[in-house]
C-alpha positions as CSV (number, residue, x, y, z in Angstrom):
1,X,-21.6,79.5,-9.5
2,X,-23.5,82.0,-7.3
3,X,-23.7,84.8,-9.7
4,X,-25.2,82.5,-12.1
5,X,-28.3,81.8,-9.3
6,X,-28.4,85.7,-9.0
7,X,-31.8,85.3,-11.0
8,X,-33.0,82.4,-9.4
9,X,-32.4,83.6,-5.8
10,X,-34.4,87.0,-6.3
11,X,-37.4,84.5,-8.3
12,X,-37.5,82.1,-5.0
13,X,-37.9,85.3,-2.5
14,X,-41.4,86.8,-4.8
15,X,-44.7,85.6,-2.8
16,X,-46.2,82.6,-3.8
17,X,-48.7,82.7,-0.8
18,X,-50.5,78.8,-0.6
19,X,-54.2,78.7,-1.3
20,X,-56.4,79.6,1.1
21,X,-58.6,76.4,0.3
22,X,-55.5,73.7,1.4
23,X,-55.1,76.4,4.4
24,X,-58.5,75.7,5.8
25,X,-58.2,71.5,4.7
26,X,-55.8,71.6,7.5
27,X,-56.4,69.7,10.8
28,X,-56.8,71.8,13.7
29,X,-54.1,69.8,15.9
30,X,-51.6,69.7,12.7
31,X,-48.8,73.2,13.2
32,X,-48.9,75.7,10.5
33,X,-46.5,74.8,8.1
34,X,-43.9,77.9,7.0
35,X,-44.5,78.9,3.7
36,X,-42.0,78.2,1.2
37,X,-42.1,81.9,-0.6
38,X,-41.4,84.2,1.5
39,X,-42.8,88.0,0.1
40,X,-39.9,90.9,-0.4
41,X,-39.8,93.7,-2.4
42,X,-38.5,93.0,-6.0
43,X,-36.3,96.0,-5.5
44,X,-35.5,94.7,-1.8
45,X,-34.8,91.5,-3.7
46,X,-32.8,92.3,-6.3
47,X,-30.3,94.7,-3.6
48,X,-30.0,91.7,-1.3
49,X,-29.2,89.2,-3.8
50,X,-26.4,91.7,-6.0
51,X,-24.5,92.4,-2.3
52,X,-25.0,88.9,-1.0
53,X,-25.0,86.1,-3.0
54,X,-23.4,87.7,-6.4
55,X,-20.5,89.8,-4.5
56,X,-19.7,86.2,-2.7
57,X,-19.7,84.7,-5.8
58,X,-17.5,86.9,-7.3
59,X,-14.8,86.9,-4.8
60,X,-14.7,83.7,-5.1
61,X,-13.8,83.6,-8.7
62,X,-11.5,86.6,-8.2
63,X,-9.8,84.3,-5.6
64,X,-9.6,81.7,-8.4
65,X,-8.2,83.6,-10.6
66,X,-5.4,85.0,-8.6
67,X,-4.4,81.7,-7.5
68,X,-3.5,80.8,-11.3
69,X,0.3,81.8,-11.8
70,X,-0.6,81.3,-15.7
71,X,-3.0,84.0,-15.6
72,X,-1.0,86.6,-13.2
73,X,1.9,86.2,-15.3
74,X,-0.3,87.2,-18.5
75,X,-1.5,89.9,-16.6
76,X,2.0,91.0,-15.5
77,X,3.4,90.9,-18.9
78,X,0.4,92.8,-20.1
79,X,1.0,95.6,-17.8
80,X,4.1,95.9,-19.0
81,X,3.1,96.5,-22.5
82,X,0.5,98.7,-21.5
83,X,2.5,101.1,-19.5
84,X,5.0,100.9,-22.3
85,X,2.5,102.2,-24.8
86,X,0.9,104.7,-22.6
87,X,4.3,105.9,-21.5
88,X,6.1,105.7,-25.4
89,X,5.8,109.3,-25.8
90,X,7.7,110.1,-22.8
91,X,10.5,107.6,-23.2
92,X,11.1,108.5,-27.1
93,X,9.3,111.9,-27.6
94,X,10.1,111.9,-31.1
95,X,9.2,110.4,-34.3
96,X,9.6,107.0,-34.9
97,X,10.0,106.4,-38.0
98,X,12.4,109.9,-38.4
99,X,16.4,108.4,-38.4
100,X,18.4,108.9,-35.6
101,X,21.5,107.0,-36.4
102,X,23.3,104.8,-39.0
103,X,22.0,101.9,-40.1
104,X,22.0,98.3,-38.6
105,X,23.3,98.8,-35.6
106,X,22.7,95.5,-34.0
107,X,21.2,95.5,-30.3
108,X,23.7,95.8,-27.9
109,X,26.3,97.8,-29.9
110,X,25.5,101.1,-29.1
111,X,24.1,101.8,-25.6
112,X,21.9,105.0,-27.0
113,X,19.7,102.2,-29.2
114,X,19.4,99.3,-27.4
115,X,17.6,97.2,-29.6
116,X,19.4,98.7,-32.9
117,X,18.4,100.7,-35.7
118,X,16.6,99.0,-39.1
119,X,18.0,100.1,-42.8
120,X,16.8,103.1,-42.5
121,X,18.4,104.2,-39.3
122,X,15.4,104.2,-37.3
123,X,15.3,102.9,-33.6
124,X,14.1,99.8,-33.3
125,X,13.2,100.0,-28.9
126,X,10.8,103.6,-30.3
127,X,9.4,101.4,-33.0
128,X,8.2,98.5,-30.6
129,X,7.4,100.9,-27.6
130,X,5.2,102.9,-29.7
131,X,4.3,100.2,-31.7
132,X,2.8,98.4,-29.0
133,X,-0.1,101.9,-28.8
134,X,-0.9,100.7,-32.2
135,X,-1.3,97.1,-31.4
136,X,-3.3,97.7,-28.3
137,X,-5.4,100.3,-29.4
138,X,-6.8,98.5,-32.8
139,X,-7.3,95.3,-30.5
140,X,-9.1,96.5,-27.8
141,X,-11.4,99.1,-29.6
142,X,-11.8,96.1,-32.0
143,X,-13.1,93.8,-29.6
144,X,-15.4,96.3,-27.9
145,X,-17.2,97.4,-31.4
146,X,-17.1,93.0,-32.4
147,X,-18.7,92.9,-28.9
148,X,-21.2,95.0,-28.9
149,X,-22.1,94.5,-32.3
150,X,-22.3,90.8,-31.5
151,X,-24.1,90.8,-28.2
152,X,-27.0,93.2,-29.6
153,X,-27.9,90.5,-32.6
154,X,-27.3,87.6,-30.3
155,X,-29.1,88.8,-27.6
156,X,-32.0,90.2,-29.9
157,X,-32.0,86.9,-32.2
158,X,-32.0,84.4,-28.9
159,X,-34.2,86.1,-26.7
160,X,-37.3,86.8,-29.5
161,X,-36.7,83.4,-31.0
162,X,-39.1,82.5,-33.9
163,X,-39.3,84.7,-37.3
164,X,-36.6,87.1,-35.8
165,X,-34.5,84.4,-34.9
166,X,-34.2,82.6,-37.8
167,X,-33.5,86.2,-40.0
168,X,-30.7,86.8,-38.0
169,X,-29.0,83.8,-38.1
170,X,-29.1,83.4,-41.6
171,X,-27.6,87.1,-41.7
172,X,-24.7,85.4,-39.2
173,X,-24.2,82.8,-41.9
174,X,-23.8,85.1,-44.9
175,X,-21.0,87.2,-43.1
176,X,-19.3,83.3,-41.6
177,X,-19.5,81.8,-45.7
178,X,-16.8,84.6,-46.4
179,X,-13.2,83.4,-44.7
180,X,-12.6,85.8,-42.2
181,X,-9.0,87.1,-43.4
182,X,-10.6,87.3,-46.9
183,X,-13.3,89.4,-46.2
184,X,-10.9,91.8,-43.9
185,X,-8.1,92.4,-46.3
186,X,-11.1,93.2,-49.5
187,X,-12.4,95.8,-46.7
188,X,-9.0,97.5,-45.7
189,X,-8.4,97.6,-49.4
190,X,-11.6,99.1,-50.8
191,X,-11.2,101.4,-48.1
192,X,-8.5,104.2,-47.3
193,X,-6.0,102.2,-44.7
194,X,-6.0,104.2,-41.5
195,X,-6.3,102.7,-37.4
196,X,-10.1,103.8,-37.6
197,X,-10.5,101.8,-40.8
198,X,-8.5,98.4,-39.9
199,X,-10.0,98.6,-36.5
200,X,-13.8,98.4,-37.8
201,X,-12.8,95.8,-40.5
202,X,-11.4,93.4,-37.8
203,X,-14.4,94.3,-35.7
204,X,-16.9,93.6,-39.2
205,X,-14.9,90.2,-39.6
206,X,-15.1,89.2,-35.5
207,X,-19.0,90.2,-34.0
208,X,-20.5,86.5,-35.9
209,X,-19.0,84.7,-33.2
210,X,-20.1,86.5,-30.6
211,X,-23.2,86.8,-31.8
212,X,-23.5,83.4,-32.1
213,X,-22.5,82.4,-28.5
214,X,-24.5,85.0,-27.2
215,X,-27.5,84.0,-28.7
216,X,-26.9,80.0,-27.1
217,X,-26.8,81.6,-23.8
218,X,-29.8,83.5,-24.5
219,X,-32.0,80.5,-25.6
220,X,-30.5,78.8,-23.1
221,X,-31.5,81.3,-20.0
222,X,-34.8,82.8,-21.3
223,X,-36.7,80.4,-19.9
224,X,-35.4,80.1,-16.4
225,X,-37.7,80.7,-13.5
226,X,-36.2,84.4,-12.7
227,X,-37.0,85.2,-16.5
228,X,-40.5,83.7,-16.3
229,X,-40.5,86.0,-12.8
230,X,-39.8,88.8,-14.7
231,X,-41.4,88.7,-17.4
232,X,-45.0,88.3,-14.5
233,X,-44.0,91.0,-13.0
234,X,-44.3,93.3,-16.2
235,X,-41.4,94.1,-16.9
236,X,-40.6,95.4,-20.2
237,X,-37.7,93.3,-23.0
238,X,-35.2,95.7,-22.6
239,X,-35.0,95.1,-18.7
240,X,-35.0,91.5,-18.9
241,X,-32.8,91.3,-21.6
242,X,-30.0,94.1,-20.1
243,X,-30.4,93.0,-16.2
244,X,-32.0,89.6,-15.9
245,X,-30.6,87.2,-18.6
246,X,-27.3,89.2,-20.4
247,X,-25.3,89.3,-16.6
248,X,-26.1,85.6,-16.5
249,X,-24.5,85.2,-19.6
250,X,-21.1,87.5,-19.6
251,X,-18.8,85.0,-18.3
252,X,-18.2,82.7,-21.4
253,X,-18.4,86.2,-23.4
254,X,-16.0,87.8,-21.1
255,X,-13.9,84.7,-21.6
256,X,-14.1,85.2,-25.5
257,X,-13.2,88.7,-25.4
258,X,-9.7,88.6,-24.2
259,X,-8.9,86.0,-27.6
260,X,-10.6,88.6,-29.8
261,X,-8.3,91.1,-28.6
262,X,-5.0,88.4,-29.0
263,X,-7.0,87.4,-32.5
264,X,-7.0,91.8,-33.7
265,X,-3.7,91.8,-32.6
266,X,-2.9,89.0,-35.0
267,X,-4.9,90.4,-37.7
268,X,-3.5,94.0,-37.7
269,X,-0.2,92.9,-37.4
270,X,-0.6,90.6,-40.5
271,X,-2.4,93.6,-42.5
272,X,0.7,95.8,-41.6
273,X,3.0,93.3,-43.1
274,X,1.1,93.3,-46.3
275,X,1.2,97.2,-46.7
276,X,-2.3,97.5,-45.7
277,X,-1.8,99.1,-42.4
278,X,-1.9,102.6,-41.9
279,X,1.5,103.9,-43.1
280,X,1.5,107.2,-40.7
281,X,1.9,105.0,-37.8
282,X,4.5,102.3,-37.0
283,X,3.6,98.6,-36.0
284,X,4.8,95.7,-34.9
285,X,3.1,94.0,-38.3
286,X,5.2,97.2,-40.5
287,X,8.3,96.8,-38.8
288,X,8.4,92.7,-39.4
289,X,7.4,94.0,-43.2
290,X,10.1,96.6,-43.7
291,X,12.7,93.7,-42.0
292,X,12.1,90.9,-44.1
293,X,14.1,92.0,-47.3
294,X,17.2,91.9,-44.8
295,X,16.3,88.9,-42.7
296,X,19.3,86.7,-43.6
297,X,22.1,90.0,-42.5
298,X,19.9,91.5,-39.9
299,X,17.1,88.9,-38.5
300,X,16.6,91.0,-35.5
301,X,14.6,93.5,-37.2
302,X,12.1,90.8,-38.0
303,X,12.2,88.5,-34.5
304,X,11.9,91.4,-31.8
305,X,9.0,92.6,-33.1
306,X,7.8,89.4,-33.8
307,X,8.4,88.4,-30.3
308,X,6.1,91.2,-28.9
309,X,3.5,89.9,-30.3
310,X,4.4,86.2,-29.3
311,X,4.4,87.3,-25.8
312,X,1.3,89.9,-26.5
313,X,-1.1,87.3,-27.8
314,X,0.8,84.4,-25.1
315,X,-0.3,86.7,-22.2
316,X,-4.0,87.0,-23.6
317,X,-4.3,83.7,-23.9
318,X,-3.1,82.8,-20.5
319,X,-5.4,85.5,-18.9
320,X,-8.7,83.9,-21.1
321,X,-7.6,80.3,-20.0
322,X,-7.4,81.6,-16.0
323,X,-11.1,83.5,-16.8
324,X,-12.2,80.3,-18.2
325,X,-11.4,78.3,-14.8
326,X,-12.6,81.2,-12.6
327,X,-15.7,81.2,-14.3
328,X,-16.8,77.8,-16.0
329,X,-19.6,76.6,-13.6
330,X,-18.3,73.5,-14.6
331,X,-15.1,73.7,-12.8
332,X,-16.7,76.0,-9.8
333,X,-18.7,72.6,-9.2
334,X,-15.5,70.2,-9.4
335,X,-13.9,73.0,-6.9
């Protein structure tokens, strides 16, 4: 994949002039030969590879993303749940959880409530609309703080290698001992459940695999020839780690963000349903919970906000599987 030869195109441009000792061992009759390094500016380089070689590259991959109906109907459906949430306040101004008409009305039986009302009289299309801003919100600010989080020891633990390496890892392993769900629902419940507290609990529970990946693609990079390059040209661990080896290694990462956020999604909802979720704010996890005492007389209340989630988490994993193809050098070669 061309964006993954970013480095090595700007490390074949740096001057690498032959010695002047095989110059002068040359026969007089015998043509110069062209040198193989040609001298450019490192910052001439590095501008002429990012708007040649990586912007091809990456249309490319856009391309081959857009050509998956998978991934542009996950995309779609996302959309749609996004500008639902971001528009929830609009469409039902008020209160959620406030009642607004008699109880159980089923969906379809009075054109005011669409989707019904629950036992306590509450409509069920506000719940899911705004329901959705919950869902969304905990599983992308999730992801972003499991990210970075992740990415920092990675990087730090795979790029240094050695006595730094092997203390982080075994800080990786501590936190991967503890089952995952465990570890989140002993968190929510020594703390006070609220969005900000479930939301850095999931993203506590997620960063050990990203660290983890990020630190093989680190090991794996840090000695390639633009690294090496680099690193001869003086320039400090910060650069090399942030603009020569971490671009390099963002697509399986980019890839793995998109299940974290289907994976927060899961894990809020579940923490909702167990009464650990913020009880100020209606989910999709809460509204499942207060429908399951009733599920035999009035199942709905459990399956449609069941099925947002379904289709949530489907959608995110559709849009990871058409990333995957886009950007897999793998199947770039095969292509």
């Amino acid at each position: 994949m061309n964006s993954h030869k970013l480095g090595t195109y700007a490390a074949e441009t740096i001057d690498l002039a032959p010695p002047a000792r095989a110059e002068a061992a040359r026969p007089a009759t015998q043509p110069a030969a062209q040198p193989r390094w040609t001298h450019v500016h490192a910052p001439d380089v590095r501008a002429s590879a990012v708007h040649g070689t990586a912007w091809r590259g990456l249309r490319r991959e856009f391309k081959v993303f857009l050509s998956n109906p998978n991934a542009l109907f996950g995309v779609a459906f996302l959309l749609v749940v996004a500008v639902s949430a971001l528009l929830a306040s609009l469409i039902y101004p008020g209160d959620p959880m406030e009642m607004v008409a008699r109880p159980f009305l089923w969906p379809g039986q009075d054109a005011a409530y669409p989707l019904g009302t629950d036992s306590m009289g509450r409509d069920v299309l506000a719940g899911i609309l705004h329901g959705a801003r919950i869902s969304l919100t905990v599983g992308i600010a999730a992801t972003l703080l499991g990210l970075s989080a992740g990415i920092l020891i990675g990087a730090t633990a795979g790029y240094f290698g050695g006595l730094v390496d092997d203390i982080l890892v075994k800080f990786v392993e501590i936190f991967q001992t503890i089952p995952s769900f465990v570890l989140l629902v002993v968190l929510v419940a020594i703390a006070q459940p609220t969005t900000g507290t479930v939301t850095v609990a999931i993203a506590l529970v997620s960063w050990p695999t990203v660290a983890r990946l990020t630190r093989a693609e680190f090991r794996a990079i840090r000695e390639k020839d633009y690294v090496l390059a680099a690193r001869s040209l003086g320039f400090g661990h910060a650069r090399i780690i942030f603009r020569e080896i971490l671009p390099n290694a963002l697509p399986p990462l980019i890839v793995t963000s998109s299940v974290m956020v289907a994976s927060a999604i899961l894990m809020e909802s579940a923490l909702s349903f167990m009464g650990l979720g913020d009880p100020n704010r209606v989910s999709w996890g809460s509204m499942i919970g207060a429908g399951r005492d009733v599920i035999r007389t009035a199942w709905y209340l459990t399956a449609l906000p069941g099925l947002a989630i379904v289709f949530t988490v489907l959608a995110l994993n559709l849009i990871g599987d058409g990333l995957n193809d886009a950007l897999n050098p793998r199947f770039s070669e095969e292509r």
